[in-house]
C-alpha positions in Angstrom: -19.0 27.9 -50.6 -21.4 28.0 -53.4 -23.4 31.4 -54.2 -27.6 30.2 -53.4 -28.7 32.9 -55.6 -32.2 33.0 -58.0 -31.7 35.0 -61.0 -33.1 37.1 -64.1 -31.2 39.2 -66.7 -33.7 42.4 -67.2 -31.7 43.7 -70.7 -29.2 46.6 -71.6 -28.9 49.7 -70.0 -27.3 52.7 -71.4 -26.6 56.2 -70.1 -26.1 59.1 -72.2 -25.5 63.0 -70.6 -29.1 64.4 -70.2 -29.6 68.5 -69.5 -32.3 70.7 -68.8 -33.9 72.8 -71.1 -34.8 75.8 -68.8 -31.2 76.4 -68.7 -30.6 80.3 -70.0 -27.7 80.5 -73.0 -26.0 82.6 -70.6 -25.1 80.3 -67.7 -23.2 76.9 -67.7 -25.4 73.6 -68.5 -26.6 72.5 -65.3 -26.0 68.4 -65.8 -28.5 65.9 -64.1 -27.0 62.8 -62.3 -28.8 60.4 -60.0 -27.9 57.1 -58.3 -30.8 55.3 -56.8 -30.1 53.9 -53.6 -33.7 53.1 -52.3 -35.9 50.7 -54.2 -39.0 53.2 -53.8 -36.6 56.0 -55.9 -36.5 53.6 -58.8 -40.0 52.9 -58.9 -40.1 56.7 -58.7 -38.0 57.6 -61.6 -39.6 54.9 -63.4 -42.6 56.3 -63.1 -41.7 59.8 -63.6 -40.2 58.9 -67.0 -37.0 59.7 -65.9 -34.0 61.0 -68.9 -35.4 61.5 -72.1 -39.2 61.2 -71.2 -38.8 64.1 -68.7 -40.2 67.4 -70.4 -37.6 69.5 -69.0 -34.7 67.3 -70.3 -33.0 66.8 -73.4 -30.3 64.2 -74.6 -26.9 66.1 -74.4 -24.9 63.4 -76.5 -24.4 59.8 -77.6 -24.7 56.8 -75.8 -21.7 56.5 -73.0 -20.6 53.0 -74.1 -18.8 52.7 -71.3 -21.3 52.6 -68.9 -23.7 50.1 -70.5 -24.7 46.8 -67.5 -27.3 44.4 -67.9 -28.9 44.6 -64.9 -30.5 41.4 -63.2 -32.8 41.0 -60.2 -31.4 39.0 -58.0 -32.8 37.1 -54.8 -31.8 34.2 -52.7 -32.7 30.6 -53.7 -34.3 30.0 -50.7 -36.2 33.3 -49.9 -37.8 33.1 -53.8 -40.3 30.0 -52.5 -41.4 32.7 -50.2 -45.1 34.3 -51.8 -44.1 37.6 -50.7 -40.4 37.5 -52.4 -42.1 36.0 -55.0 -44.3 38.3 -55.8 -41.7 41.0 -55.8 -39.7 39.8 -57.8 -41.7 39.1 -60.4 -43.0 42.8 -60.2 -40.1 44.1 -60.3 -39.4 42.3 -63.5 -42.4 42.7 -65.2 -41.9 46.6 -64.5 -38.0 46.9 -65.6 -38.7 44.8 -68.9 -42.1 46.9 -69.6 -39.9 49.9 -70.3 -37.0 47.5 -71.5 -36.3 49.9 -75.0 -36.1 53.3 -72.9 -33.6 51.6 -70.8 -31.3 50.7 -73.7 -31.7 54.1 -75.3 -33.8 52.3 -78.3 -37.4 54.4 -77.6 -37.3 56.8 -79.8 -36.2 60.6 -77.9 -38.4 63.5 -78.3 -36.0 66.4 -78.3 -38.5 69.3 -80.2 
């Protein structure tokens, strides 16, 4: 059986190792991670200018090649017709590929 899904590619990802400033020299680096699991968290941490945006953060290293995706957003064929899936969808999209270069690590990072 065929797979009835509506597609679109979003762009690159990448993930570099992120710290806080606040940390004192004298204590260990205290690393960030976070795995969103709830759609509401993502538009959170989008919003919040999650990584190198964040004020209290700093880039810790390069680029982790390894962990670079192209993320799509995915819905069912039939379910996209729907207004309401529709409309998130295309949200959804319009918000990931607004902040397209942060994702992929090509916005410039303020690290003064």
């Amino acid at each position: 059986m065929g797979l009835n899904l509506a597609s679109r590619l979003i762009g690159d990802v990448a993930y570099a190792a992120d710290r806080t400033r606040s940390t004192p020299a004298y204590l260990p680096e205290r690393w960030i991670a976070a795995t969103v699991t709830r759609p509401r968290w993502l538009l959170d941490l989008v919003q919040a200018g999650a990584g190198d945006a964040e004020p209290d953060t700093e880039r810790a290293g390069d680029e982790i090649p390894e962990l670079r995706h192209r993320p799509w957003v995915v819905t069912n064929n039939d379910d996209c017709v729907r207004h309401e899936i529709r409309t998130l969808a295309d949200r959804l999209t319009k918000l990931l590929k607004a902040h397209q270069d942060l994702y992929a690590g090509k916005r410039p990072v303020k690290n003064s």
